[in-house]
N, C-alpha and C positions, 0 to 999 in steps of 0.2 A: 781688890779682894775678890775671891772668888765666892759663886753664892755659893749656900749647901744644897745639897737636893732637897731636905726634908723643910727648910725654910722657909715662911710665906713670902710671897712677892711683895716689895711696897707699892703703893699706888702713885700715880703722877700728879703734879696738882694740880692739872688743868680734870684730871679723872674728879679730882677733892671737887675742885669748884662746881662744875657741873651738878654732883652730886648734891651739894650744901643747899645751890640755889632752887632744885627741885625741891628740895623738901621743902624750902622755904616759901614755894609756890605753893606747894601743899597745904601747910599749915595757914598761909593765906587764906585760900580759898576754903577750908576747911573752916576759919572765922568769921568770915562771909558769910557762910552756909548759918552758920548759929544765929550771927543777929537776924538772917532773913525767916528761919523757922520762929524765933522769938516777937519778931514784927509778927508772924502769921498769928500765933499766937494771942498773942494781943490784940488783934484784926477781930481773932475771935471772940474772943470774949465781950467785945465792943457790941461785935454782932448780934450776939447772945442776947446780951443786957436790952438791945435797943427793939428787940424782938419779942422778949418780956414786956418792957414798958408796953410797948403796940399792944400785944395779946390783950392788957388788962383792960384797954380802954374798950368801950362798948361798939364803934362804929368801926375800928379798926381790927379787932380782935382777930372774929375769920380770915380775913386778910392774911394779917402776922402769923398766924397759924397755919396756914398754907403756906408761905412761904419758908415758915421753922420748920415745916417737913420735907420739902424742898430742897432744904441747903441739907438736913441730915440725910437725906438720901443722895447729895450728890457726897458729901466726906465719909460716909459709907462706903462708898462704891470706886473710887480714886486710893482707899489705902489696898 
């Protein structure tokens, strides 16, 4: 059969595979991406909390307080 002019080409399957497995690297690495921002996440707010507890107490407070300004000036300045 002859093609038409106006006809789209098909693709080869080794073009398909290629293509699939990309994406599929993609989306990989794209799920990766989520649990590790979600660990971060999590990281933080551990941080958070354990940084309150510090603040409250009497001998540690300045400390923890310096350091909670600290870590907000470094995630400030990183986005």
């Amino acid at each position: 059969m002859a093609s038409q002019p106006g006809a789209p080409t098909l693709a080869e399957r080794a073009d398909i595979h290629k293509s699939c497995k990309s994406i599929e690297t993609l989306l990989n690495t794209l799920n990766e991406y989520c649990e590790a921002a979600g660990a971060v996440v999590a990281l933080q707010k551990k941080l958070g909390k354990a940084l309150k507890d510090a603040a409250s107490l009497k001998v540690t407070g300045e400390i923890a307080c310096a350091y909670s300004s600290a870590i907000c000036h470094l995630t400030d300045t990183n986005e």
